[in-house]
N, C-alpha and C positions, 0 to 999 in steps of 0.2 A: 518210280524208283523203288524199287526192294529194299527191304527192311535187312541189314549187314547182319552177318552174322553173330548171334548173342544176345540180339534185342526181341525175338520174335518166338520165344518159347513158352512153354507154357501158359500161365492166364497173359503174360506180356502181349499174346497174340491176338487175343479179343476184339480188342479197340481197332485195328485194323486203319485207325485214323493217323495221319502223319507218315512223315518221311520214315521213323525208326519205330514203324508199330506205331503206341500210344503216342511217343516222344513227337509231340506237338504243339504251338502254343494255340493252336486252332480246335483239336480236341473238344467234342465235344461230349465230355467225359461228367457224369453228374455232378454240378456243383453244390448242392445241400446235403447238410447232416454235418458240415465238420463242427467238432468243438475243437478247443485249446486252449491246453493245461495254463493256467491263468501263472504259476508260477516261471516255467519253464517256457513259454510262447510256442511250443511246440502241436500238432498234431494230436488230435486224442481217435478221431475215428478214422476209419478205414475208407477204402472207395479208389475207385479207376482214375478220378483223380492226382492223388497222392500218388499212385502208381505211376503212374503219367509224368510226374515233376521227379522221382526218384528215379526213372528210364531217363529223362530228360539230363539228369543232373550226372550222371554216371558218363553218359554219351557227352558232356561237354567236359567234364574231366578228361576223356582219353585224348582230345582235341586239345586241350589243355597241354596236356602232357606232350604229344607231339609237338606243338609250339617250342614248348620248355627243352624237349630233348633236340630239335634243330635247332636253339641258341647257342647250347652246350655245345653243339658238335661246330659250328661258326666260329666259336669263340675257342676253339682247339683242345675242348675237351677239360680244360681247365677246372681242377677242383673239382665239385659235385656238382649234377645236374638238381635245379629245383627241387624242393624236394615234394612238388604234387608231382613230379615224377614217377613217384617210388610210394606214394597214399593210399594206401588202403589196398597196394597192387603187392608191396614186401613184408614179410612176417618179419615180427621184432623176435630178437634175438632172447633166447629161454635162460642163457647163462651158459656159464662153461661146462660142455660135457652133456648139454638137454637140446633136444632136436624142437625147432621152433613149430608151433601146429597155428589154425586160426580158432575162432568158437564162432558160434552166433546164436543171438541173444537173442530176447524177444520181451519187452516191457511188457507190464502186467498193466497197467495202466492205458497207455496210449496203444499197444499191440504193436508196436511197431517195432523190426526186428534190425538188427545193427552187426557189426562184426568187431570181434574183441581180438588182439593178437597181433594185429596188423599197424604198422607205422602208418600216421597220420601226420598232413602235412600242417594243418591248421592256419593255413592261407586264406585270409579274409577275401585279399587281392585277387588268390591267380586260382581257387581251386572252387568249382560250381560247386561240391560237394561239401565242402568243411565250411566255408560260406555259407550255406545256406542253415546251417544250423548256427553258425554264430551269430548271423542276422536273426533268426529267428527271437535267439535270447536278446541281443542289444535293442533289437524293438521293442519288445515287453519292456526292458527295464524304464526305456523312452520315454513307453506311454504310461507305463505306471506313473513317473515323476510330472508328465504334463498333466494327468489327471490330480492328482495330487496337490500339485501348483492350482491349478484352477479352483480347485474346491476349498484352498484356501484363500479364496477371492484375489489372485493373480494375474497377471494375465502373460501370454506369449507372442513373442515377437518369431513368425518364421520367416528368415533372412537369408537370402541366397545372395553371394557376391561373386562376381565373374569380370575376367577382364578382358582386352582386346588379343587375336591371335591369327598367325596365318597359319596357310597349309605350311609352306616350308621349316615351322619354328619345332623345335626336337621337345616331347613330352619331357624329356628330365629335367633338361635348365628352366622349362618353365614352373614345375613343380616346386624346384628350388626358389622361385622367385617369390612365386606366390604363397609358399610360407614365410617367406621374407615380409611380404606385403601383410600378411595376417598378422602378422608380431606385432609391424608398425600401427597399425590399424589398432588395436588393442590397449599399444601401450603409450606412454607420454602423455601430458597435459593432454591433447586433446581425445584421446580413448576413456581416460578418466570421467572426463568432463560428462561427455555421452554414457558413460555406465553410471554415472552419479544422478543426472536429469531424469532416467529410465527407473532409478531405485534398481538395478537388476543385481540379482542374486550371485547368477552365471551363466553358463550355456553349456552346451551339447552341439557339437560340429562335426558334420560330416562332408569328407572332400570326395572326390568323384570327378572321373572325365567322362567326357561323348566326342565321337570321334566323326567327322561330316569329310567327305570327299572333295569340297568347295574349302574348307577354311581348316582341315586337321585337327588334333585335339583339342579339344576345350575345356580345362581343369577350370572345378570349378566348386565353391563349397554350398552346404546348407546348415543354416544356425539354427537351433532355438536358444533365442533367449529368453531368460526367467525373470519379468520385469514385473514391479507393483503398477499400479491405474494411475495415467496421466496423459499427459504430451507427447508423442512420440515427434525427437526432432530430427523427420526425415532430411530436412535440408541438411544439417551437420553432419548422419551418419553419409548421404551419397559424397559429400565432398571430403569427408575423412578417409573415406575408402579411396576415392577418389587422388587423392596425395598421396597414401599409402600406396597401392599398385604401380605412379606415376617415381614415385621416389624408388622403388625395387625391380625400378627397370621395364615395366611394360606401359606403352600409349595411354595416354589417361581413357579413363573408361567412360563411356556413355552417358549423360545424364540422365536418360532413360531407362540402358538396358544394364550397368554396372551395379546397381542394387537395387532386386527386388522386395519389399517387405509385406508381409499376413497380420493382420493382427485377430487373435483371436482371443476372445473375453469372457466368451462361453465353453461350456462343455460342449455344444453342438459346434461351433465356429472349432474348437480344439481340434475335432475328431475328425472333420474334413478336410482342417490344413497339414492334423500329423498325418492322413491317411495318401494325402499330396507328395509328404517330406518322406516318409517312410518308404515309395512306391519309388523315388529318386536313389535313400539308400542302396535299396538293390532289388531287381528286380526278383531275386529268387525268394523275396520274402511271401509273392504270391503262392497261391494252390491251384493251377490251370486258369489265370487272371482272375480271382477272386479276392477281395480284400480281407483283408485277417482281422478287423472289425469294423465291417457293415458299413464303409465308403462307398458302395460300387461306383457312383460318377466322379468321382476324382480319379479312382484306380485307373479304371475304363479310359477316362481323356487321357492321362499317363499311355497307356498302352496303345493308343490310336493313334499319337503322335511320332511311333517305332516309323521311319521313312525308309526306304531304299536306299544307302550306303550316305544316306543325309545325317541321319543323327542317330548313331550305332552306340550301342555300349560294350564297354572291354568282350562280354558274355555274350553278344549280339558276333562279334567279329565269329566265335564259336560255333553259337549257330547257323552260319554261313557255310560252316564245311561242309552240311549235310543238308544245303541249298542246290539239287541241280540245277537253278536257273544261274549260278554264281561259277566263272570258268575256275580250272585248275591254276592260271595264275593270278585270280583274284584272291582266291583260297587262301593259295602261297602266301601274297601280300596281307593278309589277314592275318596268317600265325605270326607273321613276322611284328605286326603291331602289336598282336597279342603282346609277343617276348618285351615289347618295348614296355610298354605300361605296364609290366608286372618289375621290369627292373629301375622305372620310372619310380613306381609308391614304395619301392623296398626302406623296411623302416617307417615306415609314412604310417600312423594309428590312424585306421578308418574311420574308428567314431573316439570322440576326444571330449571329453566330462571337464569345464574348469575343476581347481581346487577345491575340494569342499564342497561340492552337489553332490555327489554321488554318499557321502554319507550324511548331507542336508535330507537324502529322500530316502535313506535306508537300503542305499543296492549294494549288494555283493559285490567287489573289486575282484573280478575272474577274470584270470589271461583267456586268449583266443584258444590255449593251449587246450587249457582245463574246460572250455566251455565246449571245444571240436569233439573230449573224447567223452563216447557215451560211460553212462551210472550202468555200472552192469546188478546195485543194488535195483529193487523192486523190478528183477527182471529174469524169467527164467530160460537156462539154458537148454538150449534147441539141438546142437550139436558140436561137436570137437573134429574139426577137419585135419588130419595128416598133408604132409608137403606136396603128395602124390594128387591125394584130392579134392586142395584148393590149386596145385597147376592145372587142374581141369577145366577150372572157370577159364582159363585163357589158352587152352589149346586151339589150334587152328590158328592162331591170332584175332581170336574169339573176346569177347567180357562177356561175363554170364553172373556178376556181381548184383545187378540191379533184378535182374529174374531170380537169380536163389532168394533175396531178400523178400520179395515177392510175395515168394513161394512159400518162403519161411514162415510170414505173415498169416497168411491166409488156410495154409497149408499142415504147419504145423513140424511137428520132429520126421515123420513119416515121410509126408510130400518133401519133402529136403533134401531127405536123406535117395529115395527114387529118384532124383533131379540130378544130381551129383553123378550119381551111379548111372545115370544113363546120357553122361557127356563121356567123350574121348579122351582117351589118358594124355598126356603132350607127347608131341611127336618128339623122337629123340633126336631126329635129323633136324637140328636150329636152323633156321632163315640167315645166309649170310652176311644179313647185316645186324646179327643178334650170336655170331656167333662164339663171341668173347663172356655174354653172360650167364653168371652161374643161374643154375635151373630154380634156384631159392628164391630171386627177384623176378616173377615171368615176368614177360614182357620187356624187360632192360638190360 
């Protein structure tokens, strides 16, 4: 299968590995040398790698966006389309009277370059791209506070609880339920009881589905909690979970598989089980499946376990578009899940700090908002693009987004500015099924 158009220019075309160029989880693209900014959890060095996951991340954005613009059109057009629709694809508006341009930046620090000017969606949920940096940051703050904890002789409890579910049961009322079931779970005499035996401080939760062709969604969360040295009374917490789930409406759960618990006591037991927990938050917290601190056999069993339409994740359905072993109406049915689970967690906080941990361990209280758009301080600007020649990134029905960046990168103000100047202007003649939108938003 050829590499679409947009993905295959420039250094993008080197790797030559995967369906879209680099864009592959098989890649076998260098994995040493990376550092990361200890505050930021970000990227500090360069490499075909990072190349790799930024092709990759862009390429499940546009698939993304197609999901998101066939719900909108199902659902009769109603209101606004998502808005990773319109991410990092529509210039923000300059004011009354000022013609809107993009920039792109380029940190001095990590070298990595970004685009300033552009509406961002800041979707943990639905966008591979503003995701991947906001995971980036919510895992650092993670692991700073599990390290933290630990070195204050604490220890952690990593908690996954999951309930019973079929294929036929619909993602949203389950979601609904199951945070019905967490509340119960948490609170009343006996939630008390179990946080009081545990000494714990608080937790960090994050929820999550996997999607299998045999049994359909599977919401489901992962705790850590911040408990002092003792007893842990698994019997109590499986049956408290246990009444909880069965009380907000789902089969009682398993006494095996309804709650699994980690305990880890060490800094080594820590860094294994968050590099487990962390690999579940999302998978785009990788760098071409490499762990972001020195796990590799948790990560690695994590990513061995990816099955044939057995246990998929939202981002996984994505990947499948640019599977030709996967038909055009498996595809179909893929964006169609997509749209569900992204209207399934809407409002839903990916990751959820109790009261008072997040200033028990000193972390910054940043929206997804604030954390999606980049610091364009300690970062210098590379170029100023006019209307004319950021529509160039998407002419043809092209993305050339993840190659300018690239390009930007490696390249510099020069190489950019040649890359730009030698794409095609947009055609004037719109596709008619685009031909309602102004030329300000390509693509929509």
């Amino acid at each position: 299968m050829s590499s679409p158009q947009g993905f295959a220019r420039g250094p993008v075309a080197r790797s030559g590995a995967g369906v879209l160029g680099i864009y592959a989880e098989s890649s076998s693209a260098p994995s040493d040398g990376l550092v990361f900014d200890p505050d930021t959890g970000e990227v500090k060095s360069d490499g075909w790698s990072y190349a790799a996951a930024l092709v990759e991340r862009y390429a499940l954005q546009a698939q993304a966006r197609k999901s998101m613009l066939e719900q909108w059109y199902r659902d009769g057009k109603q209101g606004k389309a998502h808005r990773v629709t319109r991410c990092r694809r529509w210039l923000r508006p300059r004011g009354k009277g000022q013609v809107p341009y993009a920039e792109v930046y380029r940190h001095v620090d990590t070298g990595r370059a970004f685009f300033s000017g552009t509406e961002i969606c800041a979707s943990a949920w639905a966008c591979p791209v503003c995701s991947a940096k906001i995971a980036e940051r919510r895992a650092e703050e993670i692991r700073r506070a599990v390290d933290a904890w630990i070195a204050e002789g604490g220890i952690c409890l990593f908690v996954t609880l999951t309930v019973p579910h079929e294929l036929v049961d619909a993602l949203a009322p389950m979601v609904q339920r199951f945070r019905r079931a967490l509340q119960l779970f948490r609170g009343g005499r006996g939630g008390k009881a179990i946080n009081d035996a545990l000494a714990s401080i608080g937790l960090v939760r994050a929820m999550e589905t996997t999607w299998g062709d045999e049994h359909g969604f599977h919401p489901h969360s992962h705790e850590i909690w911040f408990c002092r040295p003792g007893r842990v009374p698994l019997d109590d917490i499986i049956a408290r979970w246990q009444d909880s789930a069965q009380a907000a409406g789902f089969q009682r759960p398993h006494d095996l598989y309804g709650v699994r618990v980690k305990v880890a006591e060490s800094s080594e037991q820590a860094a294994a089980a968050l590099a487990d927990y962390l690999t579940k938050l999302g998978k785009e917290l990788l760098e071409d499946g490499r762990p972001l601190w020195g796990v590799a056999e948790e990560i690695a069993k994590a990513h061995s376990k990816r099955g044939r339409f057995r246990s998929m994740t939202p981002f996984d359905f994505l990947r499948a578009q640019y599977d030709p072993q996967v038909s055009p109406d498996q595809r179909a049915r893929f964006r169609e899940l997509f749209a569900e689970y992204v209207a399934a967690f809407k409002g839903v906080a990916q990751v959820y700090w109790s009261r008072g941990l997040k200033a028990r361990f000193e972390v910054e209280d940043r929206t997804d908002e604030e954390t999606a758009e980049e610091s364009r301080e300690s970062a210098d600007r590379l170029a100023r693009l006019d209307i004319e020649e950021w529509e160039r990134l998407f002419a043809r029905r092209s993305d050339h987004r993840a190659s300018l960046l690239i390009i930007a990168q490696n390249g510099g103000a020069d190489a950019l500015r040649s890359f730009v100047d030698s794409l095609p202007p947009l055609l004037l003649v719109i596709p008619h099924d685009q031909a309602a939108i102004p030329s300000l938003h390509p693509g929509q």
